[in-house]
ChimeraX commands (.cxc) that place a marker at each C-alpha (Angstrom):
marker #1 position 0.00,0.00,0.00 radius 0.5
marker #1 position 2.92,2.66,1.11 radius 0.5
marker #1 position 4.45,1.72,-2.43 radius 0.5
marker #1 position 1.51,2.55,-4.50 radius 0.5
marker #1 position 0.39,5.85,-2.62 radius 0.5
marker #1 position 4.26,6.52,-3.13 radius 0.5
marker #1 position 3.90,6.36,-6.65 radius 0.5
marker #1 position 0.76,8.47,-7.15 radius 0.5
marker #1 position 2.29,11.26,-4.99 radius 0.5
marker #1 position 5.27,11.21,-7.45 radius 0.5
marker #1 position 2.97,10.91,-10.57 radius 0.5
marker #1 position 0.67,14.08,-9.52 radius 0.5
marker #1 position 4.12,16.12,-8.12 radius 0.5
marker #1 position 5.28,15.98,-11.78 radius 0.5
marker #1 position 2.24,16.87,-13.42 radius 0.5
marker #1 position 2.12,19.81,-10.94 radius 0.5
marker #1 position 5.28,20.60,-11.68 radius 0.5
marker #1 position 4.30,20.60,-15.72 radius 0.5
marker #1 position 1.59,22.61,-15.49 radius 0.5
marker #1 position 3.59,25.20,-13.12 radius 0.5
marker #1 position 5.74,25.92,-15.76 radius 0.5
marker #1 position 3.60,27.00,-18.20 radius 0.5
marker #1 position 0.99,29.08,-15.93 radius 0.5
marker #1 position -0.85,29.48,-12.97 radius 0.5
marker #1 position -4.43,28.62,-12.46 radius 0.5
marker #1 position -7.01,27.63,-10.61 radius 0.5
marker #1 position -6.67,23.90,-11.43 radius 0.5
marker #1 position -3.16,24.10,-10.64 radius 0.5
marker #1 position -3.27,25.60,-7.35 radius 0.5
marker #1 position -5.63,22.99,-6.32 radius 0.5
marker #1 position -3.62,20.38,-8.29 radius 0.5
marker #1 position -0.93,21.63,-5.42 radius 0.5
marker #1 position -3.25,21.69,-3.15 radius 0.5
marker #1 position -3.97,17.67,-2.89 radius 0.5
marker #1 position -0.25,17.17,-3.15 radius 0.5
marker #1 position 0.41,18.67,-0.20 radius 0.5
marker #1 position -2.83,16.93,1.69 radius 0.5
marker #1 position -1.77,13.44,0.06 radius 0.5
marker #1 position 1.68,13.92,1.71 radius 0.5
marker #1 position 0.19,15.22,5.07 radius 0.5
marker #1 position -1.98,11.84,4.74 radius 0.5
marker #1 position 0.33,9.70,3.79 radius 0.5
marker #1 position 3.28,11.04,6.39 radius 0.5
marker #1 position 0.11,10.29,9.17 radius 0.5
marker #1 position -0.38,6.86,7.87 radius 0.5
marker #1 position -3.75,7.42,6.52 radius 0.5
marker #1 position -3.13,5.98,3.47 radius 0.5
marker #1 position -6.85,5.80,2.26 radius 0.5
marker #1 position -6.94,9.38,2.33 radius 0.5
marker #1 position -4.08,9.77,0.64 radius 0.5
marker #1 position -4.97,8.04,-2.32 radius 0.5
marker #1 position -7.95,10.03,-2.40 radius 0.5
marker #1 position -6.10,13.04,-2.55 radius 0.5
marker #1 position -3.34,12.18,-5.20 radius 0.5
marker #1 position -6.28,11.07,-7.30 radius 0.5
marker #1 position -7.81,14.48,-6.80 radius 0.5
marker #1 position -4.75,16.03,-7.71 radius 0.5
marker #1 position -4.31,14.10,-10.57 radius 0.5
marker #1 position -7.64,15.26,-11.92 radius 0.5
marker #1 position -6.79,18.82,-11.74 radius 0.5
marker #1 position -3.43,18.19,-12.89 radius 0.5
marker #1 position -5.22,16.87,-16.12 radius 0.5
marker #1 position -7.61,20.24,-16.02 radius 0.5
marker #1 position -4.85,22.16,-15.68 radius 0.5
marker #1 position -2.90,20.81,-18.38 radius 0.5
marker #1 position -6.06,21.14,-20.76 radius 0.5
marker #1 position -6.62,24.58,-19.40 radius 0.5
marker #1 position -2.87,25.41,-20.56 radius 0.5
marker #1 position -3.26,23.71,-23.92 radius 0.5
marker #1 position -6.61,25.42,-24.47 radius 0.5
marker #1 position -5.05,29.10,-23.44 radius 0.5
marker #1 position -1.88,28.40,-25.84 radius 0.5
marker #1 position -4.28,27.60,-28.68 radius 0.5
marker #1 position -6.43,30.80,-28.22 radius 0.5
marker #1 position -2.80,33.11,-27.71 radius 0.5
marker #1 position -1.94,30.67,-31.03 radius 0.5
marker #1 position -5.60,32.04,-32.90 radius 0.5
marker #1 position -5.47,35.62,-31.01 radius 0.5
marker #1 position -1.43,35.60,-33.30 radius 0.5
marker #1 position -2.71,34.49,-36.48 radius 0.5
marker #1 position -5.64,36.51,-36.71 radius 0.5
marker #1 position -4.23,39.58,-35.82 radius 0.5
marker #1 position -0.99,38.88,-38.85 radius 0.5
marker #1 position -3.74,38.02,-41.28 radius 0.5
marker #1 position -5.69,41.43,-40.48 radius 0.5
marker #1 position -3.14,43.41,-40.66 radius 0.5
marker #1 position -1.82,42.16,-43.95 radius 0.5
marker #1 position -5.32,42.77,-45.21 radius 0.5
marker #1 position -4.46,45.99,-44.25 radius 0.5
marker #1 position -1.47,46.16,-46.03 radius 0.5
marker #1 position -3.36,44.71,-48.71 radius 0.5
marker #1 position -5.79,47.64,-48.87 radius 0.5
marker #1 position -2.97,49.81,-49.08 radius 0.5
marker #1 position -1.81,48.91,-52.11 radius 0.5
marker #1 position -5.41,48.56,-53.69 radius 0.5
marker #1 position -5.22,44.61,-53.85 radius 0.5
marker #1 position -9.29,45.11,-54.10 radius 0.5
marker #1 position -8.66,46.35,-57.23 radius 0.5
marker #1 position -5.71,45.15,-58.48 radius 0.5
marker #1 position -6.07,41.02,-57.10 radius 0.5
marker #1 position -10.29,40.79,-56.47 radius 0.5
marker #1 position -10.36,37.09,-56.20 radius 0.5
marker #1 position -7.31,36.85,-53.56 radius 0.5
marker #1 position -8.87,40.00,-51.73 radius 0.5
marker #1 position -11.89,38.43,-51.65 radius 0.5
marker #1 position -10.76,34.92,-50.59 radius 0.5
marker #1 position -8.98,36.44,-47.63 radius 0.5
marker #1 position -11.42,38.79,-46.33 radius 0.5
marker #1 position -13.94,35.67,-45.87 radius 0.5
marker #1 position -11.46,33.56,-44.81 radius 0.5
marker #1 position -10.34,36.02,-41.65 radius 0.5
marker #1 position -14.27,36.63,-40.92 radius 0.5
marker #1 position -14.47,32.59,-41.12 radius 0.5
marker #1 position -11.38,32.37,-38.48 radius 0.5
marker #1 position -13.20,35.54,-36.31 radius 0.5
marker #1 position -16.46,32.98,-36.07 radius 0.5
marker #1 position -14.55,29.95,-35.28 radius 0.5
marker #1 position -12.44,32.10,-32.81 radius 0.5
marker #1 position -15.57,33.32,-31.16 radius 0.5
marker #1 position -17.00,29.50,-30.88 radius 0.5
marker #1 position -13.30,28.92,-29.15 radius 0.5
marker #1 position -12.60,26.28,-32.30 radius 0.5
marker #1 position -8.99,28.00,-31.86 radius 0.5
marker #1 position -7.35,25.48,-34.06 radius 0.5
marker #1 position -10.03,26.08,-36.61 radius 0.5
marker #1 position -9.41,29.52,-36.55 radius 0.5
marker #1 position -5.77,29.06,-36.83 radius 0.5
marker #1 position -6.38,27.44,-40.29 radius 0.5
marker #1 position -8.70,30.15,-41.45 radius 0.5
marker #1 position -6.40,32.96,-40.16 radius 0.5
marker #1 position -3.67,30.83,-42.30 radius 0.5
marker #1 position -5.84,30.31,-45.34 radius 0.5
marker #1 position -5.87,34.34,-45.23 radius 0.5
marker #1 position -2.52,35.23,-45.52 radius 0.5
marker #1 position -2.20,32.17,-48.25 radius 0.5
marker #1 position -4.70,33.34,-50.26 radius 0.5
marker #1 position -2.63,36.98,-50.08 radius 0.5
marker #1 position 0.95,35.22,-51.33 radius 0.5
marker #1 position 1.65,36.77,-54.29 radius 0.5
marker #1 position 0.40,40.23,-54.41 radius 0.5
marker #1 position 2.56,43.14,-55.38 radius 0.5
marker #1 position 1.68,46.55,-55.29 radius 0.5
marker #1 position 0.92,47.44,-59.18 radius 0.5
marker #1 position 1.48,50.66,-60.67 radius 0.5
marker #1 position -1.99,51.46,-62.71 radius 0.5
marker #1 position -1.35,52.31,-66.31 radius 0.5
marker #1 position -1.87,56.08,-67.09 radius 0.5
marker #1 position -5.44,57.21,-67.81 radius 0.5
marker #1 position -4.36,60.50,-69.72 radius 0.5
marker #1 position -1.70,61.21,-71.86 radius 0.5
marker #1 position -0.97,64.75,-72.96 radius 0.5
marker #1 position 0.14,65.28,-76.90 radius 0.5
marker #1 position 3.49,66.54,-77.22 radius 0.5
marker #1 position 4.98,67.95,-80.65 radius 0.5
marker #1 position 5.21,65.83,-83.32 radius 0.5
marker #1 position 9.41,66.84,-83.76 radius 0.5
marker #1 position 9.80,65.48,-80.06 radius 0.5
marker #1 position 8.06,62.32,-79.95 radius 0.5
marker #1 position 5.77,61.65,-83.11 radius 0.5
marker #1 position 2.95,61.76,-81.38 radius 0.5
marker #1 position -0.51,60.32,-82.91 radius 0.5
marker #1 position -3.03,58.40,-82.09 radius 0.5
marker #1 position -1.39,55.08,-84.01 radius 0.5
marker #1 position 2.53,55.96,-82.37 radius 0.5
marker #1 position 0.65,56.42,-79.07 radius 0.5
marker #1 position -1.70,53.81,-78.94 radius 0.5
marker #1 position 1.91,51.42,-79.82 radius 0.5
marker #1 position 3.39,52.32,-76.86 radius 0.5
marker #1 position 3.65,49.79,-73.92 radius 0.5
marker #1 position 2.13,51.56,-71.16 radius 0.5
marker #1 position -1.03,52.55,-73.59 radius 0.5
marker #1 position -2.14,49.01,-75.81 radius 0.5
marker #1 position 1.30,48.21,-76.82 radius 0.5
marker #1 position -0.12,47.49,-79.92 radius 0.5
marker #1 position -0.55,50.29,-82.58 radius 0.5
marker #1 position -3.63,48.68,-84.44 radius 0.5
marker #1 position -5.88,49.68,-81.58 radius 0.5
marker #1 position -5.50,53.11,-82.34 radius 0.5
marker #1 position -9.11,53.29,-82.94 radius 0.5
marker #1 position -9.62,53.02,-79.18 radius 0.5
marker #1 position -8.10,56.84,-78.31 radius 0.5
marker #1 position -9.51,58.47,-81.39 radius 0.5
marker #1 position -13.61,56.99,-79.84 radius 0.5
marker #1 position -12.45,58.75,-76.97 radius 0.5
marker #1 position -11.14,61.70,-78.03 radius 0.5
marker #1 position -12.85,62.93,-81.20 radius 0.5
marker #1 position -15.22,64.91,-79.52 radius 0.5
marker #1 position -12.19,67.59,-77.89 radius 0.5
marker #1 position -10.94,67.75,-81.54 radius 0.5
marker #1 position -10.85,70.78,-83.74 radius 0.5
marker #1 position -12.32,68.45,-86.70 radius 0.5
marker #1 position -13.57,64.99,-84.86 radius 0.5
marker #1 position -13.68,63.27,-88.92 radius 0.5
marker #1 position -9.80,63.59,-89.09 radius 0.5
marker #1 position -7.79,61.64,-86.71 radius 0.5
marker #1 position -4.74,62.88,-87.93 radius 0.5
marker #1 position -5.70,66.26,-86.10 radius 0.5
marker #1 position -4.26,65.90,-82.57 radius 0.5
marker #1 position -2.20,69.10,-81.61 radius 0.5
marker #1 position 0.69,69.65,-78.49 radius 0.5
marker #1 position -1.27,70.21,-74.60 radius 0.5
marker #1 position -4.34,68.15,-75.84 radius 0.5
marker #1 position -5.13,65.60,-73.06 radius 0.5
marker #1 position -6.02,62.25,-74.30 radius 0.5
marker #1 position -8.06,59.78,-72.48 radius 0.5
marker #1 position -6.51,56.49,-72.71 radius 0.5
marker #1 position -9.65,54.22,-71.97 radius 0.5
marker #1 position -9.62,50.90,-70.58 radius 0.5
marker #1 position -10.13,48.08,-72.62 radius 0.5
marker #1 position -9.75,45.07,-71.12 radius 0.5
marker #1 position -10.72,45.95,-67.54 radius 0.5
marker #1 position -6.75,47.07,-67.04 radius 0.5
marker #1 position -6.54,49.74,-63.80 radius 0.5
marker #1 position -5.95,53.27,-65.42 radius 0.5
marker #1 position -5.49,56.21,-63.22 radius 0.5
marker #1 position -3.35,59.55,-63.15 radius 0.5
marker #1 position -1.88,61.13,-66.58 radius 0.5
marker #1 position 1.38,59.74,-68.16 radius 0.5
marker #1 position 4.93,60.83,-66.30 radius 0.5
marker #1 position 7.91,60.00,-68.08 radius 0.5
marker #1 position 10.13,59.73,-64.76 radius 0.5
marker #1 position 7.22,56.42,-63.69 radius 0.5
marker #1 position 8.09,53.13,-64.52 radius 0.5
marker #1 position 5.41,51.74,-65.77 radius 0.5
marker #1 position 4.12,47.85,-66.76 radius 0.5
marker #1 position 3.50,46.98,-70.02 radius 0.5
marker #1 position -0.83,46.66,-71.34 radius 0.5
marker #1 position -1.63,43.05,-71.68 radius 0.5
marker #1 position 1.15,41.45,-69.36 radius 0.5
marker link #1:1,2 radius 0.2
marker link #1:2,3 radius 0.2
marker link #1:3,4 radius 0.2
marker link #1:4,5 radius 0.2
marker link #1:5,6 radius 0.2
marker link #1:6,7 radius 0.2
marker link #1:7,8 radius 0.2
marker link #1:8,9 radius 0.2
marker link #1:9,10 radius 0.2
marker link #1:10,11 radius 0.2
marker link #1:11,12 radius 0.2
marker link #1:12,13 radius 0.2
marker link #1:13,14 radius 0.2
marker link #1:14,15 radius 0.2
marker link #1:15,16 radius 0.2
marker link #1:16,17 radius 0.2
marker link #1:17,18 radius 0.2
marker link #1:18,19 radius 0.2
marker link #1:19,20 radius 0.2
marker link #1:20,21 radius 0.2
marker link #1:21,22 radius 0.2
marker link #1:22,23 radius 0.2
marker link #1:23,24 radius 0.2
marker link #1:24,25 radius 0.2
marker link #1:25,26 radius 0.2
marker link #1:26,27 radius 0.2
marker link #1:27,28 radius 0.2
marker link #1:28,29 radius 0.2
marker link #1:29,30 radius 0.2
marker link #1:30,31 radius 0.2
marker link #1:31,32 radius 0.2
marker link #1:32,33 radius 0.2
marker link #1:33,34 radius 0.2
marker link #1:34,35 radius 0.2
marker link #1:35,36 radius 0.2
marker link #1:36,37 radius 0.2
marker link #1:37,38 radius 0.2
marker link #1:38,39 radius 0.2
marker link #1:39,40 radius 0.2
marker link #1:40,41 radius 0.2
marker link #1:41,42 radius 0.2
marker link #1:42,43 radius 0.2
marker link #1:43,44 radius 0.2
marker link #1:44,45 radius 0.2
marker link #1:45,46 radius 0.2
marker link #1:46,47 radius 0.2
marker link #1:47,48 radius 0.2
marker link #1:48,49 radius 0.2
marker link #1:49,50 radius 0.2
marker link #1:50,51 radius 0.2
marker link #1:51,52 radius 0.2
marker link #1:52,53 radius 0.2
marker link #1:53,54 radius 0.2
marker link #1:54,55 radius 0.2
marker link #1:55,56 radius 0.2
marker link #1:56,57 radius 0.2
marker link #1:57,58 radius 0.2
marker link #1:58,59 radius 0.2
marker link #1:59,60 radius 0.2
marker link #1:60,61 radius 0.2
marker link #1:61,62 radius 0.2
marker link #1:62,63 radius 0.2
marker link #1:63,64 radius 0.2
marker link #1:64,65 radius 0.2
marker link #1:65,66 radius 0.2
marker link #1:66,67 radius 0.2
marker link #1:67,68 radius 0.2
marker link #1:68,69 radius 0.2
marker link #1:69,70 radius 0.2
marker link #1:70,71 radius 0.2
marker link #1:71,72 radius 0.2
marker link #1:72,73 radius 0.2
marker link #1:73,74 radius 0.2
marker link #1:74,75 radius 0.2
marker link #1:75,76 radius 0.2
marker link #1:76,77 radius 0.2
marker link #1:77,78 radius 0.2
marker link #1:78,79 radius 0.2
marker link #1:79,80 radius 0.2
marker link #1:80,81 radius 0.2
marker link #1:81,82 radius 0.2
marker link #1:82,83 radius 0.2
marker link #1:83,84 radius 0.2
marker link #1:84,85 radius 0.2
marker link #1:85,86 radius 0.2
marker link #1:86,87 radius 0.2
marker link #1:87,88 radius 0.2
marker link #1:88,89 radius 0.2
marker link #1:89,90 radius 0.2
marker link #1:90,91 radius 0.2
marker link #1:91,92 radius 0.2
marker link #1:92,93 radius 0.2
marker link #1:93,94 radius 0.2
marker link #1:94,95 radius 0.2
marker link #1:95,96 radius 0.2
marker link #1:96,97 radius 0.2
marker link #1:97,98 radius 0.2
marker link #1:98,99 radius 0.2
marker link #1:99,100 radius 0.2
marker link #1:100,101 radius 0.2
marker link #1:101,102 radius 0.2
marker link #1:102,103 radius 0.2
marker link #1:103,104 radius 0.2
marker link #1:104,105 radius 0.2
marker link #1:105,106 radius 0.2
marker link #1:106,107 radius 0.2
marker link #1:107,108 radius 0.2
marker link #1:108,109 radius 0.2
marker link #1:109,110 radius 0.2
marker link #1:110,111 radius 0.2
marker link #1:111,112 radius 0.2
marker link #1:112,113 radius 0.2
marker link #1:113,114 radius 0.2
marker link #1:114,115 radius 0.2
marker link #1:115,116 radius 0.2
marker link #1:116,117 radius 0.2
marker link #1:117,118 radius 0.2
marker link #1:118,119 radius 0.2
marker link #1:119,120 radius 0.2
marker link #1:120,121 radius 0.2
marker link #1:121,122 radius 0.2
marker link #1:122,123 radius 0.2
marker link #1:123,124 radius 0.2
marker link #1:124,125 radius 0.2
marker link #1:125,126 radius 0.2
marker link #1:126,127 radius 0.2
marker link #1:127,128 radius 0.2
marker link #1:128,129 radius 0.2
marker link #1:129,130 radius 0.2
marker link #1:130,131 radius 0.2
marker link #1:131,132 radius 0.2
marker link #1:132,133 radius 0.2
marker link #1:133,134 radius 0.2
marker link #1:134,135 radius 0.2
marker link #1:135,136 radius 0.2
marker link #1:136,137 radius 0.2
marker link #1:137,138 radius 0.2
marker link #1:138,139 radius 0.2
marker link #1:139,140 radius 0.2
marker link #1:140,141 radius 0.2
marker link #1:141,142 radius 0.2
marker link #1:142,143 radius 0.2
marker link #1:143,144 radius 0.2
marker link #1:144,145 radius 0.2
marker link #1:145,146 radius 0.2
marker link #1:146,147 radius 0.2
marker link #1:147,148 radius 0.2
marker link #1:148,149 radius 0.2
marker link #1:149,150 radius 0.2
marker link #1:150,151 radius 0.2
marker link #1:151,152 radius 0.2
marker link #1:152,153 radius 0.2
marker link #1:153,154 radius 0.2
marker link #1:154,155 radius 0.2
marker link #1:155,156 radius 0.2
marker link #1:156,157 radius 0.2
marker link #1:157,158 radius 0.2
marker link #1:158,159 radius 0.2
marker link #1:159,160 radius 0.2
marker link #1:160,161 radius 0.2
marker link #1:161,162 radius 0.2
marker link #1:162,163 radius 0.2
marker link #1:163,164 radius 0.2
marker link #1:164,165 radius 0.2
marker link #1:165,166 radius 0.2
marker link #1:166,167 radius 0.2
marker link #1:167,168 radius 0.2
marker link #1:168,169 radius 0.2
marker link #1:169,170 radius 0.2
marker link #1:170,171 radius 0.2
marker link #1:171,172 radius 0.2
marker link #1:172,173 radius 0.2
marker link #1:173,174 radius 0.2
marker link #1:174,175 radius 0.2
marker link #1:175,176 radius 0.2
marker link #1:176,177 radius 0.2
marker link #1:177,178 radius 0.2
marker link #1:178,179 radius 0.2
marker link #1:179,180 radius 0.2
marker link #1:180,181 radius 0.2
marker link #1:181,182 radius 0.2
marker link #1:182,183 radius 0.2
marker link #1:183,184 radius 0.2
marker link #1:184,185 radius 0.2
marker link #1:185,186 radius 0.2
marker link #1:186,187 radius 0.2
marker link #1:187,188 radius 0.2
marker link #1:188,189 radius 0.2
marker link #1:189,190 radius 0.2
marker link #1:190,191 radius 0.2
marker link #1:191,192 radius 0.2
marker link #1:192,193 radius 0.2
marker link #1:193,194 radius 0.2
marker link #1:194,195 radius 0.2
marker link #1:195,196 radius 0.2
marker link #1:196,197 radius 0.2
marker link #1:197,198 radius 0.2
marker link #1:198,199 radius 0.2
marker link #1:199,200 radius 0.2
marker link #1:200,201 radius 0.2
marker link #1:201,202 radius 0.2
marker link #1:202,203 radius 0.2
marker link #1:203,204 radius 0.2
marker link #1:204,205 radius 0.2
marker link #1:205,206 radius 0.2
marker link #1:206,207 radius 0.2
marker link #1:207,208 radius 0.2
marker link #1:208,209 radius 0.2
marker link #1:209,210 radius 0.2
marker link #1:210,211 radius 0.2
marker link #1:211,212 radius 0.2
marker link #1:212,213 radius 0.2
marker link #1:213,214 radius 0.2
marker link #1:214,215 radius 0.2
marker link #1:215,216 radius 0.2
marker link #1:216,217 radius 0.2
marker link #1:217,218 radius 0.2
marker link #1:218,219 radius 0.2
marker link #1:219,220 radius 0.2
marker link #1:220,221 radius 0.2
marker link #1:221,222 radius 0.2
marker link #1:222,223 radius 0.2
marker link #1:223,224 radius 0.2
marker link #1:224,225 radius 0.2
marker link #1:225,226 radius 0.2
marker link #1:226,227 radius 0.2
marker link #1:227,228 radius 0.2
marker link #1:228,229 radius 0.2
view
């Protein structure tokens, strides 16, 4: 009998001892608690007693343990969540709404999915979503929009018409859709039948035409990407 009590005192002093170093708690305290009585018993010879109190110590060893492993997985969620919101942030910031819809979109949902599972204290579950989020965000670069305006300059500097413009790579890299400026543009010319009839300061817009992101007027000293790619 003094053998076995001596080996569930040793068995609950360790898991004590576990659960100490990770945190304190109410489980733990009373985990410490029925040590300390088990000893008292067993040093008195009531070894009944004793028993009874390592096995209550036990338990609330094992609470305490699951009350640590349940608090580590919540700091674990409470991590993840906050990294994916704030790279939705960044996201925002560099107008990945806009720019990457689809990955935007995936990562909003999955953050309010990992928010729901948080508040149901799924924490793991949430960990995934909170993951899924920054996944879906891999990838994204913030993207210079190709120039909505473009303002003529003379002809001796930079041959400027609607077919040389419309050629260029940060326009539609492709001279054939020339058509595409002159729609737009006809109606600010001196003589909208002649497309040949641009002149230096006239402010072109370049429209979009294949749901490309166009904003600001042409700057030489931007590095723009090229249309299509």
């Amino acid at each position: 009998m003094k053998r076995i009590v001596l080996v569930f005192l040793l068995i609950s002093s360790s898991l004590v001892l576990f659960a100490a170093s990770y945190a304190d708690n109410e489980y733990q305290r009373l985990a410490s608690s029925y040590t300390a009585k088990a000893q008292e018993a067993f040093d008195s010879g009531d070894y009944d007693l004793a028993v009874e109190y390592t096995a209550k110590a036990e338990e609330n060893a094992e609470l305490s343990r699951a009350y640590i492993e349940m608090m580590l997985a919540k700091t674990e969620a409470d991590t993840q969540i906050r990294v994916a919101r704030n790279r939705i942030v960044w996201a925002e910031s560099i107008k990945a709404d806009v720019n990457y819809p689809l990955a935007y979109s995936a990562a909003t949902q999955a953050v309010a999915d990992a928010q729901v599972a948080y508040e149901s204290e799924d924490y793991a579950q949430a960990v995934v979503f909170a993951q899924a989020a920054m996944a879906a965000l891999t990838g994204i670069q913030e993207i210079i929009p190709l120039p909505k305006y473009y303002v003529v300059r003379p002809w001796a500097e930079t041959k400027d018409c609607y077919w040389n413009i419309s050629g260029r790579s940060y326009v539609y890299n492709n001279p054939l859709l020339w058509e595409n400026l002159y729609q737009a543009n006809k109606g600010e010319m001196e003589d909208p039948s002649n497309p040949d009839l641009i002149h230096p300061g006239m402010k072109l817009e370049i429209p979009s035409i294949s749901g490309e992101v166009r904003e600001g007027t042409y700057s030489p000293s931007v590095k723009y990407g090229v249309f299509g790619k």
